[in-house]
N, C-alpha and C positions, 0 to 999 in steps of 0.2 A: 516594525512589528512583524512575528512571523506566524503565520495561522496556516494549522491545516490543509494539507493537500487535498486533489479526490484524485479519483480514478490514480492507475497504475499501482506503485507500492509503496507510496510518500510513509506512509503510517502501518508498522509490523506490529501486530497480532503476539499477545501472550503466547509462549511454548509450552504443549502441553508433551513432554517426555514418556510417551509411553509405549514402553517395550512391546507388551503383549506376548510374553511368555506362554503365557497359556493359551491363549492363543494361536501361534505360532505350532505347539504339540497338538493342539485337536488336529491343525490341517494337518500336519505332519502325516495323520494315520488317516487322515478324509480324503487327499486330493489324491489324483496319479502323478508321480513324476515331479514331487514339488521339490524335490533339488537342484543340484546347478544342470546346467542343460540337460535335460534326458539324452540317454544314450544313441537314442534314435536319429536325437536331432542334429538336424546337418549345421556346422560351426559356424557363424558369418563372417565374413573376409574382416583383414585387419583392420579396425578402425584409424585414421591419420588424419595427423594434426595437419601437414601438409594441405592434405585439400580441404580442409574443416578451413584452415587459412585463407586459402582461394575464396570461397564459399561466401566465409565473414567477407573481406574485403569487398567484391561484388554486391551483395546486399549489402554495405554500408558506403554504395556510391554516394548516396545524399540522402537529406533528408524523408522521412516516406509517411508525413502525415495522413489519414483516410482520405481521399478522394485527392491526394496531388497526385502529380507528374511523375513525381519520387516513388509513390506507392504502384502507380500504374509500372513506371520502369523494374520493381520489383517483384511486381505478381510474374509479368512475362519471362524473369531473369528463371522466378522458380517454376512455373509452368515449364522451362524448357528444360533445367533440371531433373525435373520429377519425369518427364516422359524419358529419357537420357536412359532411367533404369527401367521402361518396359512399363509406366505406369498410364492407364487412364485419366487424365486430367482434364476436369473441368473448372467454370469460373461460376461464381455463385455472387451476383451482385446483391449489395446488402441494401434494402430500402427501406428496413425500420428506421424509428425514431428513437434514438439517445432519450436518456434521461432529460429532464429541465437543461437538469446542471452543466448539460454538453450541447448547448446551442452548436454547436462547430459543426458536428457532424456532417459531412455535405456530401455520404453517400461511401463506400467502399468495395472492396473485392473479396470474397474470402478464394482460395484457391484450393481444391478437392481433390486427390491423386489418390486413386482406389488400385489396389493390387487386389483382382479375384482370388478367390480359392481353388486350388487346383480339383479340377473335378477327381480327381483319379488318385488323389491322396487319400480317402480315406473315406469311409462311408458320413464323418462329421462332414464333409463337404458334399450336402445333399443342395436339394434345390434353394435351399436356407439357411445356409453357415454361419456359425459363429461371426460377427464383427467384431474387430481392436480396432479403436481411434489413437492415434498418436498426433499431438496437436501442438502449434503453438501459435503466435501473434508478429506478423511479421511490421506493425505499425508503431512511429517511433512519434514524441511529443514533437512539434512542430519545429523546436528551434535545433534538432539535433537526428544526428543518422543511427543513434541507439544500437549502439554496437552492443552493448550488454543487456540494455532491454530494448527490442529482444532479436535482436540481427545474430546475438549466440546461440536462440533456442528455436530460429529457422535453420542455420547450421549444421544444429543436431539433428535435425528431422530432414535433412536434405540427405547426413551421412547415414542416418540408418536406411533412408530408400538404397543409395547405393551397397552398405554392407550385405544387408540382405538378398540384394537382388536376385542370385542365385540359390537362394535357399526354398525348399518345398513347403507352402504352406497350404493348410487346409481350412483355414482358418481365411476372412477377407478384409485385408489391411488398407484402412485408409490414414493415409499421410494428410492432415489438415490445414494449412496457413491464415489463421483469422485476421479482420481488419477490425480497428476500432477497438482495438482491449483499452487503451488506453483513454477513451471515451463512455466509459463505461461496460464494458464487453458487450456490446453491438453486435458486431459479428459471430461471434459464438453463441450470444442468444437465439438470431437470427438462425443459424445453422440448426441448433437443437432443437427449433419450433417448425424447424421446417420436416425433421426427421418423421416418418410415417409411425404409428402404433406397432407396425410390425417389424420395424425396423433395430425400432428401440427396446424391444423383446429380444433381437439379436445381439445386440449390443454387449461382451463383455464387461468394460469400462473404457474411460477414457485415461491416456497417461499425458498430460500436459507437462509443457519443454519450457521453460520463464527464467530466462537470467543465470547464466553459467560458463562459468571460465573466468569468474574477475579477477585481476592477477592480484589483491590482496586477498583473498579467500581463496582458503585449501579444504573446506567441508561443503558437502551438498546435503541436502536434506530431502525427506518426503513432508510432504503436507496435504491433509486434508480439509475441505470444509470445517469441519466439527469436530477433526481431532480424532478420530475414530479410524479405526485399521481395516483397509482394504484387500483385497483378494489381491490385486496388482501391485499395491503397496508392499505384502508380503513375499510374491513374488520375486521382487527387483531384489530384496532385502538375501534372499537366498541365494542371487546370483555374484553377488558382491560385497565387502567390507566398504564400500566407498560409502556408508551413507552413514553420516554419525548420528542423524535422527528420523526415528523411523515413521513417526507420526507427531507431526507439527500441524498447528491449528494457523489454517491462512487462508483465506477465501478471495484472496485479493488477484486471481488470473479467471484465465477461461475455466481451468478446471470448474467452476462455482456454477458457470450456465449446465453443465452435463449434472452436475450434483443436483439442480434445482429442476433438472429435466427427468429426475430417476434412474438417471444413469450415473453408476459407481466412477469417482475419479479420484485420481493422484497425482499433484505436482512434483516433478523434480525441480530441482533449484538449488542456489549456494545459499549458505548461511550468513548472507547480508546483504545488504543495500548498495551501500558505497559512495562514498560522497559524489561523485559524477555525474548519477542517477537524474535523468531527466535534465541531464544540464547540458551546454554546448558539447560539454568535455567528455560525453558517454562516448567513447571514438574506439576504433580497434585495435590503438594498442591500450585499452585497458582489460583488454582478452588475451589470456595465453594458451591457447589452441591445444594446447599440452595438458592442462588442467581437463578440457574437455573431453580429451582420451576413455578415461575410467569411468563417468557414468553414462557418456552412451555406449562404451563396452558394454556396461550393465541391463542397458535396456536393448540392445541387440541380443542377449542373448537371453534374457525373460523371453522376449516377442519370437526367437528361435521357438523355444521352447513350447510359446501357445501355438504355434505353427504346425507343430511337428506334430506327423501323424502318429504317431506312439503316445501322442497323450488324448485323453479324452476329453470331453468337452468342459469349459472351466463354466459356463454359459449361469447353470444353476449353481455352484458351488460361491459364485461372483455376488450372487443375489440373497446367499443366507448369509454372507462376512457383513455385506455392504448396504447402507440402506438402501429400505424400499422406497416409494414415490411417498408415503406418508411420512417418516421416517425422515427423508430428505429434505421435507419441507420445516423442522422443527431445529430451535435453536437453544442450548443451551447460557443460563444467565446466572454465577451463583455471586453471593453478598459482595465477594472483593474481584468480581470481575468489571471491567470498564463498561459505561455505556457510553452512545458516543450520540448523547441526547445534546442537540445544538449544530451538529452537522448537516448536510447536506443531503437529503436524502440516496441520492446514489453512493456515499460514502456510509453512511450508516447502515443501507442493505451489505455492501461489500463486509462491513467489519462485525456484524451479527452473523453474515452467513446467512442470509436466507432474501430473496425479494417478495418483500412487500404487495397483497393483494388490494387493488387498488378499490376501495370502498364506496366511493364518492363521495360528492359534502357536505356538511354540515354545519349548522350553527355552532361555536362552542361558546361558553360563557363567558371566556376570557379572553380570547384571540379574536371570536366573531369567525366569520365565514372561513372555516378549514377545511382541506383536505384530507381523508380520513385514509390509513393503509393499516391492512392486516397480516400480526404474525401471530404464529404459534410456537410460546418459549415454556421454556423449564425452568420455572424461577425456582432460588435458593436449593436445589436440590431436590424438589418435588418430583412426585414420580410422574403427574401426570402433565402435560402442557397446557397450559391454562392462553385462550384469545386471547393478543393484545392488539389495540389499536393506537396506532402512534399519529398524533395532531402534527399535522404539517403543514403552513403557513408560508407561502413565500420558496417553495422548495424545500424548505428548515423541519426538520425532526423538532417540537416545543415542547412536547408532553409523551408520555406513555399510558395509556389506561389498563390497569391490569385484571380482566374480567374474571376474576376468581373466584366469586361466588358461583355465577355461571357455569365454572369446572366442577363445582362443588365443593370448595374449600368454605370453612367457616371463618368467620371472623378470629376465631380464639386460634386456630392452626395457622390462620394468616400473621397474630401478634405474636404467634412462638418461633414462627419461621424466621421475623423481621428483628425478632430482639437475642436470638443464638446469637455468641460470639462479638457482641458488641452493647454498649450503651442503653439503658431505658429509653426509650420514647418520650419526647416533649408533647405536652397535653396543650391545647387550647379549648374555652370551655365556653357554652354559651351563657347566658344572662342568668339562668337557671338554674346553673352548677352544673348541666350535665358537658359531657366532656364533646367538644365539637369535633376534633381531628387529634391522632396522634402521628407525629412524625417524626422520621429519622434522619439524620444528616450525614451523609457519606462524607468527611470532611475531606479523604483524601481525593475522591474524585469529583468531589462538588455535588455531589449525586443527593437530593431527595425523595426519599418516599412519605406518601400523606395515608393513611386512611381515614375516611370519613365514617363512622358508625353511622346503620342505618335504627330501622324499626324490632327488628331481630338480628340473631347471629349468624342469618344467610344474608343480609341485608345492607350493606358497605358499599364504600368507593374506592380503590385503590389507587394511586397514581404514585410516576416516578416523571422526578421535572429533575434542568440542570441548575445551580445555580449561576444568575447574570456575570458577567467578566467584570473581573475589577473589585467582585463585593469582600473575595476571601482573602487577602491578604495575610497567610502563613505567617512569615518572621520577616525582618529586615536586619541587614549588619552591613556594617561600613566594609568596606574592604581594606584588609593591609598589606603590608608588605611581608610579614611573620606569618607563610604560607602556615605551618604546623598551629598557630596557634587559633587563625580564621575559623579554620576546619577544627580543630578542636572545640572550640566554642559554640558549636551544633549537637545538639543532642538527638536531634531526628537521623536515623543512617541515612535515609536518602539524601538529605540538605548538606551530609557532609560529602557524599558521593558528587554534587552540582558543585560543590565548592572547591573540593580535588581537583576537578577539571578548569573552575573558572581560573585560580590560578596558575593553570597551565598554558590560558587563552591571554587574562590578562595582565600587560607586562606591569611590573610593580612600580611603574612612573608614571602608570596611568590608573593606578587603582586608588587613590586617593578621592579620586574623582566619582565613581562609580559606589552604589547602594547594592549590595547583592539582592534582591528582593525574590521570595517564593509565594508564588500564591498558585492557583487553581480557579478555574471555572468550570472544572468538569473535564470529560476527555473530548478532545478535539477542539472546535473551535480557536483561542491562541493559545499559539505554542507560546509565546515568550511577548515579551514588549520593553521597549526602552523607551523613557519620557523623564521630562523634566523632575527632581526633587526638588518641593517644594515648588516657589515662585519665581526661582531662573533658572538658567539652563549650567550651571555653575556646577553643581552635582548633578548625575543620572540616574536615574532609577532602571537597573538592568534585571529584568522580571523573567523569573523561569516556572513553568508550569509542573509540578512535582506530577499531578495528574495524568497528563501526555506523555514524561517522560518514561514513566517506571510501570511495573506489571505491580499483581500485588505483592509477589514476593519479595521487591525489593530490585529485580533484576530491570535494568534498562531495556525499556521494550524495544529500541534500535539506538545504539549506542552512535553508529555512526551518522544517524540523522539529528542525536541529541547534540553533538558535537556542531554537526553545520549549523544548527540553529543558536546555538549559544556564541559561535563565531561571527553571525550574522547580527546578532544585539550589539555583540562587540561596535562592530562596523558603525552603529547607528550612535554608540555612543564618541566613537572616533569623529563622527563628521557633522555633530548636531552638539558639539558639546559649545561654550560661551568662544571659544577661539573661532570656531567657525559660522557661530550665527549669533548674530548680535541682537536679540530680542525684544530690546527696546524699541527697536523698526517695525515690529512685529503687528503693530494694532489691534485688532478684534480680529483677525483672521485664526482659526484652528490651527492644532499644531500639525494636523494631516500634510502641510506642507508650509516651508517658508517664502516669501515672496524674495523675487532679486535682490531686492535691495537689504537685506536682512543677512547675505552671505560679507565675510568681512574679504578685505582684499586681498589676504595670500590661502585664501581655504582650499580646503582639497573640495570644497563643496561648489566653491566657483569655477574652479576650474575644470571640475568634472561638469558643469552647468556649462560654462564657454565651449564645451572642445564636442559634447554629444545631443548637446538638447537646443541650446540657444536657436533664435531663428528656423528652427522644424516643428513640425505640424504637432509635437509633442511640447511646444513652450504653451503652458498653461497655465502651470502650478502657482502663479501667484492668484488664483483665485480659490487653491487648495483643488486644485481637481485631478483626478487619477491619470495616468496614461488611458489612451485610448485602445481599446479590446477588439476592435478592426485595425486600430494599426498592428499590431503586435502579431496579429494574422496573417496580414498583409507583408512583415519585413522580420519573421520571427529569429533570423540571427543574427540581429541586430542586439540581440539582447541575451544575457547566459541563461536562462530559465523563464517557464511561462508566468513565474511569482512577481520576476522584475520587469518584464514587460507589461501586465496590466496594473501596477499599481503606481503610486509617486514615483518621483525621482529619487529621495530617500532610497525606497526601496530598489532600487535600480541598482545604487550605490552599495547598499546594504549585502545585498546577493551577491552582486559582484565581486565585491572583496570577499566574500563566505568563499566562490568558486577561485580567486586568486589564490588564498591562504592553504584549499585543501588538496586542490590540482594543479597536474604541470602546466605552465606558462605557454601558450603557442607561442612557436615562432613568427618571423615576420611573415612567411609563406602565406599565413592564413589571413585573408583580407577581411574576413566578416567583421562586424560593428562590435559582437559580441567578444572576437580578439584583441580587437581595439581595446576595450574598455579594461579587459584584462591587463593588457600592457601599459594601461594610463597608469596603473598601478603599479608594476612590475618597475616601472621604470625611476620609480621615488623612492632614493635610498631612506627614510622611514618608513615606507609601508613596506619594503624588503626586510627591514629590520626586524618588523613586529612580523611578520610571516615567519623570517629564519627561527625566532623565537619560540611561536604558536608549535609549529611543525617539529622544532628540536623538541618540546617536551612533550609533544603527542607520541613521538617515536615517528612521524611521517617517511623521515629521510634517513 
């Protein structure tokens, strides 16, 4: 089963494409000097891959999860860098508390490198100059040294301290290195609560650095919280062609703590994920130093530009493009956007864009004792932002209550909003006749809304809930071998867009065996699942989430993460099918795991069970029990991803081959557990075979 990531950027955000032409002509005639470098400005030395190389390599000695060895060896690496170019560095230990959801957190470093403003540059450099934050997240997921997230976008913020160095600014640049992004952004929280009222008055924007150079991507993008075009956004955009989108909706780095502090930000980044992400295999050569050439050109010479005493202050002009503090706390939500009602709560603030004010508890009628957090959204297109309170239970986003009368909406503007563009409303009615609740079914995202009529037509209840896992089952089709005709026999475009690919994953001698199954529970929660059809394990049921996958236009919300997840069912139906587990041994135990004796004698399930788990502290699972969440802490390359390390041994298997099939093989050089397991596979001329397969018709190789 594959579910849901948090933290980092498991799960990408619908693209919102938007130029901003007009836009783009107001500043034209408002701002000074908003073309390529002003004339004034002094050039910054050549950017190179060369030491960008050096740079990556050294920060990706080892792994640098918050509060290791790794991370300590890294903060010093860049503290000695950053002073290298003339800069004030200090160290900002981080002692907030993570979300629930990031028990780990055991403390971090962020690293602060301030270059003053020259007094004598210009009267903007008075006793309170302008501030540019240039930032990024030097901490990698525990079982890897996150060369692409994000040992690339310390890198970049190492090379602009040196291009710039000698360049006049008047303006007071701080080069940023946060810990903890990957735990919820920790550190950049931390940082932005720590900044003073006056400080954050000074504040131009922040430009955060997240993921760049992957050597299968050749577009970088901008992205904001909300989708909306920034002063520094437009900026970069003037200084270069390198950016093929200019405003992308993505709240998933640090930038999101400065947006929710009032300070204006913008991501740079590549336009993907990449199958590596967060896996042993994020390593430095899946960086080409060369790619990172052209957008930090780009941002050396925007940040040239705010420098230079020939322009005047961007300070106010920063603050009519970009939200204000009210403004920034507000999240847009229309009919066919996803909610990601059932997630975690530090993943459901990241993927709304905005954090949650925390309420305190109360009874609810159908959970009992919840946690209460507030936001402020713009449902269906309304002008105005209407309170929501989201029931949270266990850490879990349950409910949404949407206080609309409160805003002042009526009931009848509420039933015209809810029924545009889609289906009547199901009535349930009391004993009475009169009508109890109407509600709507978002079938594609699992998504309901109820309202409750009250006494008058200010008088209502509004709520959005997900539906349970498991209850929607879409469509099912046997799989064939007559790839044209599977996929012909879809009439839904998405289902045949899942099916193009499923025959590209699986090989047609083992698709007899396999159920293509689509359902939904909403967005987030499972991505996918494979389980028994019927009552053996004879056919599989290979379950894809149409909801998680797609935006609403249709477009794959992360093609390359739909991919791994569909490769990873694969897996589960490769090693859980009747050849490998014989389930008449099976008893009353769940299928969460099979007991030993359950595996048959030439399985790849044994023998992946003899060669890594047998006999250690992880042999459990015949009482169904997960791996252990302090082991995996404790020996995290031991295993390719933090997914296979706290769950079964299935899952273990399951990941592993998803990272076997989509990444190069280590060599034997690499001693870790997590190599191992790669090469248990690598080394079975059929699971070579169904990789050469996978990979020849994905175009991998």
């Amino acid at each position: 089963m594959r579910k849901g990531g948090h933290g980092g950027k498991s799960v990408e955000m619908k693209k919102l494409r938007i130029q901003g032409l007009l836009l783009a002509a107001a500043m034209a005639a408002a701002l000074p000097c908003c073309g390529k470098t002003s004339a004034g400005a002094q050039t910054p030395a050549d950017v190179s891959a060369e030491e960008m190389q050096k740079t990556l390599d050294a920060v990706c000695a080892q792994e640098r999860f918050s509060g290791s060895d790794g991370e300590k060896a890294a903060v010093n690496y860049l503290e000695g860098r950053f002073r290298e170019q003339g800069l004030s560095v200090t160290e900002q230990a981080v002692t907030a508390q993570p979300y629930i959801s990031y028990p780990t957190f055991k403390g971090g470093m962020n690293v602060i490198a301030v270059r003053a403003a020259d007094q004598t540059a210009s009267s903007k450099a008075s006793d309170a100059p302008d501030i540019l934050i240039v930032s990024a997240h030097h901490d990698s997921m525990p079982c890897t040294v996150g060369a692409d997230d994000n040992a690339s976008g310390v890198t970049a913020l190492v090379e602009l301290a040196r291009v710039l160095k000698s360049v006049p600014s008047d303006t007071e640049i701080r080069f940023v290195s946060f810990t903890g992004e990957e735990e919820g952004r920790v550190g950049s929280r931390f940082y932005v609560n720590s900044l003073s009222r006056e400080e954050r008055d000074r504040v131009i924007g922040d430009i955060q650095i997240d993921m760049l150079g992957y050597h299968r991507d050749y577009d970088t993008v901008l992205s904001t919280v909300d989708g909306r075009e920034t002063l520094l956004g437009d900026l970069l955009t003037r200084q270069s062609d390198v950016f093929s989108l200019t405003c992308e909706k993505d709240a998933m780095s640090d930038h999101f703590s400065f947006y929710n502090g009032g300070i204006p930000a913008v991501m740079v980044s590549q336009d993907r994920i990449g199958y590596e992400n967060h896996t042993v295999q994020d390593r430095p050569d899946t960086i080409d130093t060369k790619k990172l050439e052209a957008p930090v050109a780009a941002v050396a010479k925007t940040m040239a530009g705010i420098m230079s005493a020939d322009t005047a202050s961007y300070l106010e002009e920063s603050r009519k493009i970009s939200p204000s503090d009210t403004e920034g706390m507000t999240s847009t939500v229309g009919r066919r956007d996803p909610l990601y009602i059932g997630t975690e709560r530090a993943m459901f603030d990241d993927l709304i864009g905005q954090d949650g004010v925390d309420e305190g508890q109360r009874d609810d009628d159908l959970y009992g004792s919840a946690e209460i957090y507030k936001y402020m959204i713009r449902w269906f297109g309304m002008e105005e932002p209407i309170e929501t309170e989201a029931v949270c239970v266990e850490d879990s986003i349950r409910r949404l209550d949407i206080l609309a009368a409160k805003a002042g909406y009526t009931q009848e503007e509420i039933m015209k909003y809810l029924t545009d563009e889609s289906a009547d409303p199901t009535m349930s009615s009391n004993s009475d006749g009169t009508v109890f609740s109407y509600s709507w079914y978002e079938k594609d995202y699992g998504k309901l809304y109820t309202l409750m009529p009250g006494k008058n037509d200010t008088d209502y209840d509004l709520t959005v809930e997900s539906m349970t896992f498991g209850t929607d089952v879409l469509r099912e089709v046997q799989m064939t071998q007559d790839d044209a005709a599977l996929v012909a026999s879809l009439h839904d475009a998405r289902q045949r867009k899942i099916a193009g690919y499923a025959v590209k994953i699986i090989p047609p001698e083992y698709r007899s065996t396999v159920v293509l199954t689509f359902f939904t529970d909403g967005v987030g929660n499972e991505l996918g699942y494979t389980q028994n059809y019927g009552d053996s394990n004879e056919k599989m049921s290979w379950g894809i989430d149409v909801g998680d996958f797609f935006n609403a236009d249709g477009s794959f919300r992360s093609l390359d993460k739909s991919i791994q997840t569909m490769v990873h069912e694969f897996g589960h139906v490769l090693f859980e099918n009747s050849t490998q587990v014989d389930m008449t041994k099976q008893g009353d135990l769940p299928q969460i795991w099979y007991p030993e004796e359950t595996y048959t004698d030439t399985s790849y399930t044994r023998r992946f069970y003899d060669a890594f788990v047998k006999g250690t502290e992880l042999d459990g699972e015949s009482e169904g029990q997960g791996y252990s969440f302090d082991y995996y802490f404790a020996h995290p390359t031991e295993f390719t991803d933090q997914y296979a390390g706290e769950n079964a041994m299935k899952e273990d298997m399951a990941e592993t081959f998803a990272v076997f099939v989509l990444t190069d093989t280590p060599d034997s050089s690499d001693t870790s557990g997590a190599a191992a397991k790669i090469r248990f596979f690598a080394d079975d001329p059929e699971m070579s075979r169904i990789r050469t397969y996978i990979r020849s018709s994905l175009g991998l190789d």
